[in-house]
N, C-alpha and C positions, 0 to 999 in steps of 0.2 A: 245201291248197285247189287249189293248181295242179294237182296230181296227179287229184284228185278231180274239176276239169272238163276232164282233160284236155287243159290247155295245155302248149303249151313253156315253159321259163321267159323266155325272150325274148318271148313274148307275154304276158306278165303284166304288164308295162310299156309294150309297143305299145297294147294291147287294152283300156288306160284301166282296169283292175280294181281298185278302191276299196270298201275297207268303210265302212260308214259306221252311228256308231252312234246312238240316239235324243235322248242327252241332250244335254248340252254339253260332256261329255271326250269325248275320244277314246281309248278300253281299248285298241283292236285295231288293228290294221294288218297287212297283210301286205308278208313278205320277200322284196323284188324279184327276189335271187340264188337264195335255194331257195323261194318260193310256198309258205311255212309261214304260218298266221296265227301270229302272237307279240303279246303285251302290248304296248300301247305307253306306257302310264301303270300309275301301283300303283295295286291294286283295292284297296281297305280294304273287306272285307266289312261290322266294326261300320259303319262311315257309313253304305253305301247300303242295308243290309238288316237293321238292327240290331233290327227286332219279327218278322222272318220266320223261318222253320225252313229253307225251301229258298231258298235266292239266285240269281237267275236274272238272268244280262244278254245282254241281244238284239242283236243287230247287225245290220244288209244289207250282202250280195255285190251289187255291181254291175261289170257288164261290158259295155263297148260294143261293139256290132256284132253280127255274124252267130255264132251258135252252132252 
């Protein structure tokens, strides 16, 4: 992610950049040292998508300030 807007990774922790997801877990986070998003909970496909074919979980990038 970091790579991807073009941050330093010391501004990936200055620059307030927070995922943030819709439900009430929180799946994703990102890693302050390399700006990778990673898991931050286990996904259990059967729970959340158990009548669907494709499983799809959504998240936001936010980042404060100027881009």
């Amino acid at each position: 992610v970091a790579k991807d807007l073009r941050l330093e990774l010391p501004a990936v922790a200055d620059r307030g950049v927070r995922i943030i997801d819709r439900g009430r877990t929180q799946y994703f986070a990102l890693h302050e040292r390399t700006g990778h998003l990673v898991t931050a909970e286990r996904i259990d496909r059967e729970r959340l998508c158990e009548s669907v074919q494709q499983c799809v979980l959504r998240c936001e990038l936010l980042v404060e300030g100027e881009m």
